[in-house]
N, C-alpha and C positions, 0 to 999 in steps of 0.2 A: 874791420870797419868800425867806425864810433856807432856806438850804442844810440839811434834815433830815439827823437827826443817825443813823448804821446803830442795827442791833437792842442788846440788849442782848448778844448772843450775838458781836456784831461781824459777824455776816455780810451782804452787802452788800444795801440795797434789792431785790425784787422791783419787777415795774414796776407791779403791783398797791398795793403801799405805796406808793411815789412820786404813784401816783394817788391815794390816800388823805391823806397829810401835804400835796397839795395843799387837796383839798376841804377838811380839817379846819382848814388855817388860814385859808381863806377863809372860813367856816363863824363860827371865830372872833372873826375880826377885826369881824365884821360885829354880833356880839353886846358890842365893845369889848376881846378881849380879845387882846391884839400879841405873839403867840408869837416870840419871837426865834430859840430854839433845837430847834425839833418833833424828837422821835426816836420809834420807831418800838418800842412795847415788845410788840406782838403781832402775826403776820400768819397768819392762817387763815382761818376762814369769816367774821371780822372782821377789823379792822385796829386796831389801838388806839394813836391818837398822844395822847401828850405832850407839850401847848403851852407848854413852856417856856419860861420861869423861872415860870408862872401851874401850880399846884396843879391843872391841870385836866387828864383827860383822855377823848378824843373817841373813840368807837366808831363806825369810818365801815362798815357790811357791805362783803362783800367781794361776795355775790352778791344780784343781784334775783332771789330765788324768789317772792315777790310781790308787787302794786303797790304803790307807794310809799304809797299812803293807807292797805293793810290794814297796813302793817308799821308804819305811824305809830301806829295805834291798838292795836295788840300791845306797841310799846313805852310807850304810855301805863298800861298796866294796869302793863306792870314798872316801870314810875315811882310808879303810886301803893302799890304791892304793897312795893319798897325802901323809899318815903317813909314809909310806915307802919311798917315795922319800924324804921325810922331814928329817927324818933319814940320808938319803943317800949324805947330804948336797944339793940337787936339789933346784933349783930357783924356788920354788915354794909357794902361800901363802899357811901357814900351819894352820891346826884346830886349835882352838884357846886351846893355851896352861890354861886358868884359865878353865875351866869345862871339863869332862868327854868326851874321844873321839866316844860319839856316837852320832845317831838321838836324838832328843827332840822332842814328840809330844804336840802338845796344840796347843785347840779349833778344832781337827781335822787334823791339818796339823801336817807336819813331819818335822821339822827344823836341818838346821846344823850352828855350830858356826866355824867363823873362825875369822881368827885375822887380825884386822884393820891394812891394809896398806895406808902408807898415798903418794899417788900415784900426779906423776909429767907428766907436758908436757900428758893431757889426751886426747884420739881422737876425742874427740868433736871440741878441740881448732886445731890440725890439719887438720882435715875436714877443717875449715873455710879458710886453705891455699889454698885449690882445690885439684881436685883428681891427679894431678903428685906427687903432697905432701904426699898424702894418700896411694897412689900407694906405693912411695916409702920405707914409713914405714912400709909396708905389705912386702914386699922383705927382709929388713934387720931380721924384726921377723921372716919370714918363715924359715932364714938361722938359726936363734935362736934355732928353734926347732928339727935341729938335736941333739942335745946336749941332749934335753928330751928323743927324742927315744932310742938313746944310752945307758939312763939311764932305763929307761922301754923297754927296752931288756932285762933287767936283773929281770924284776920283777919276784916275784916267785909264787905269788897268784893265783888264777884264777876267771877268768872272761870268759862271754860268747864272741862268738863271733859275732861280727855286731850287737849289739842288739841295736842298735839308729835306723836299720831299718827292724831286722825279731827279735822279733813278732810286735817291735813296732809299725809301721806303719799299721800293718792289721785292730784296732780298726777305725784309723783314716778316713780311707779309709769307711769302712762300717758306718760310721758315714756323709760322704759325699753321699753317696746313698740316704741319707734323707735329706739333705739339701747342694745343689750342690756346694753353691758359684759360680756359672756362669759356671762350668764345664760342658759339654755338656755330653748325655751319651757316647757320642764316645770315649769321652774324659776321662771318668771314668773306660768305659772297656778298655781303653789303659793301666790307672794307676793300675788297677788290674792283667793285664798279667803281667805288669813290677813287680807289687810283687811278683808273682807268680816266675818269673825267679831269683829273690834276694831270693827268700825261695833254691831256689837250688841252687843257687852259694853258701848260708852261710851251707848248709849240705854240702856238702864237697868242702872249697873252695881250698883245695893245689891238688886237683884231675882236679881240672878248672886253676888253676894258680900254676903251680907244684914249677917256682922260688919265688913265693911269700914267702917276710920276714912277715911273723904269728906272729905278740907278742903284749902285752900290748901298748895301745894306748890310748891318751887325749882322742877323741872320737866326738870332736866338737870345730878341726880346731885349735888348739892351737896357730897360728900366729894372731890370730883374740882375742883369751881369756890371754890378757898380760897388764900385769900394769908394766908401768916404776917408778922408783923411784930413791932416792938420791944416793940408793948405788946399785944401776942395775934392771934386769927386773925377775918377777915373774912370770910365770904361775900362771891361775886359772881355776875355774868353770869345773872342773874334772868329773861331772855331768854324764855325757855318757861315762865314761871310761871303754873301750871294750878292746876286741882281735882281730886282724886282720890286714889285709897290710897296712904300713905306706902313701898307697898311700890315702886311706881314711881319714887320717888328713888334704891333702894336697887338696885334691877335692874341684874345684873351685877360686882357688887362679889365681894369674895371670901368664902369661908364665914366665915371668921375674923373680916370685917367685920361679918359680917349676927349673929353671935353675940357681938359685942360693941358692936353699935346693941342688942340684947336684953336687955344684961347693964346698960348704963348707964341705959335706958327703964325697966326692969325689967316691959317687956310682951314677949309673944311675938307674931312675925312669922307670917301665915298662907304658909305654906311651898306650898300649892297657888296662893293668888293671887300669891305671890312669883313662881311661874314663869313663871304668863300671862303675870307684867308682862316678865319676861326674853324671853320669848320677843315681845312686843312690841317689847322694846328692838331684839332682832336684827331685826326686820323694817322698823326705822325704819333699819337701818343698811343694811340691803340699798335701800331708798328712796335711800340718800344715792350709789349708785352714780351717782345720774343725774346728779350735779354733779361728775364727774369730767372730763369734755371740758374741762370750767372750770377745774377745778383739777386738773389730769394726776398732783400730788406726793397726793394724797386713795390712788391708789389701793393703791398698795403698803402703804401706810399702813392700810387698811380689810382686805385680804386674807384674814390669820386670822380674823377673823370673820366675815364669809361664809362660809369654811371651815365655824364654827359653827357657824349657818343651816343648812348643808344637813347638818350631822350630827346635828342636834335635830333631835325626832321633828315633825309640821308644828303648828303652832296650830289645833283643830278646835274646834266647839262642844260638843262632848262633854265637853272637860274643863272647861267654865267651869262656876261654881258655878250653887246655884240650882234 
């Protein structure tokens, strides 16, 4: 195998990547396509190599939260959910056009290809300006992201609804029963009522929120999953792409964003389902404690907001519409 090439950051392989620029070029080669030079442009809950000198690039996960066949079929909906807006002329990065538009499995994992964008002005380098800097380019993207919904209104497929937090989060939860990460139990039987009230808001949420716009959604924050480049900005990482209120894309952004996703839409945001969905968001994030043993660099990283979690008031059914 060619010797993978470090991050773009320079820092050296994790053995997690190593694992990954392996499968992805085997993964590769087997669909014809002879990476010479693999380098490593993402390492978190995914791995994302570049089969270089080939325009392609390979999204290996990083973890098995579920079988290989349910993750196959989650990534087919975001294959046909991208191919659709790809179609549609949408800013989005698209599957990569040299191989077949489906999953690839190899060595267990379920992979998708998509096509190498060569991404400008990245927010690693604006982080380093401070968070007004960082602030501010979360504003202008969130305003981006009317334009996606407009366009995923239109989609004609189907998708579940909210599934980035029912059934998803029920594993996660019951996986923290056995190993708390510092979650007290009081703390755990909070996080279970609060699913417990997200299982019945996602059975009938336009009976709890009758104005809620219902349609095709990014499904994890779309102002946040953007690459710039030389000839504008792409969406990506379609990953959790669900059905549900566009207030759920916008969950947790800053005010600033969510009044300037209003001011470009020229629609108003309902500001009481805006919170369920935040407070949704925080309870998927307290879910994601349970893949810390996996990935030990998650936790310090998640911190502050569990902090957040337990200083919001809890998720009850009182407050849902309806």
């Amino acid at each position: 195998m060619a010797n993978p090439q470090p991050d773009p950051a320079g820092t050296p392989l994790s053995e997690r990547a190593e694992r990954a620029v392996d499968i992805a070029v085997r993964a590769g080669r087997r669909l014809g396509l002879r990476a010479g030079e693999p380098r490593v442009l993402h390492d978190m809950f995914n791995v994302l190599v570049h089969l270089a000198p080939h325009p392609v690039v390979v999204r290996v996960p990083s973890l098995a939260l579920v079988p290989v066949e349910e993750l196959a079929d989650k990534q087919r909906r975001e294959l046909d959910v991208v191919g659709w807006l790809a179609d549609a002329g949408a800013p989005v990065v698209r599957p990569s056009p040299l191989v077949p538009r489906e999953p690839v499995e190899c060595d267990g994992r379920s992979l998708v290809l998509w096509e190498y964008v060569d991404e400008k002005d990245p927010m690693r380098e604006v982080a380093a300006d401070g968070m007004e800097a960082l602030e501010d380019r979360f504003v202008e993207q969130t305003g981006w992201a009317v334009e996606l919904h407009d366009l995923l209104a239109r989609y004609p497929g189907d998708l579940p609804v909210l599934s980035p937090l029912v059934p998803t989060i029920a594993p996660l939860l019951e996986a923290l029963r056995k190993d708390p990460q510092g979650l007290t139990t009081a703390e755990l039987d909070r996080a279970e009522q609060e699913y417990a009230v997200l299982e019945t808001l996602v059975a009938d949420l336009p009976g709890h929120f009758p104005e809620a716009r219902v349609q095709a959604l990014h499904g994890d924050g779309p102002s946040y999953n953007l690459l710039r480049t030389a000839d504008g900005h792409l969406f990506s990482d379609f990953e959790d792409a669900t059905r549900g209120p566009v207030e759920w894309d916008l969950a947790l952004v800053a005010p600033r964003a969510v009044a300037e996703y209003e001011r470009v839409s020229g629609r108003p945001l309902d500001r009481s389902l805006l919170d369920v969905m935040e407070r949704a968001r925080l309870l998927q994030i307290v879910g994601a404690l349970a893949v810390v043993p996996s990935m030990p660099e998650l936790g310090p990283m998640m911190a502050p907001t569990i902090d957040l979690w337990r200083q919001r008031a809890p998720l009850t059914t009182d407050i849902l519409g309806g």
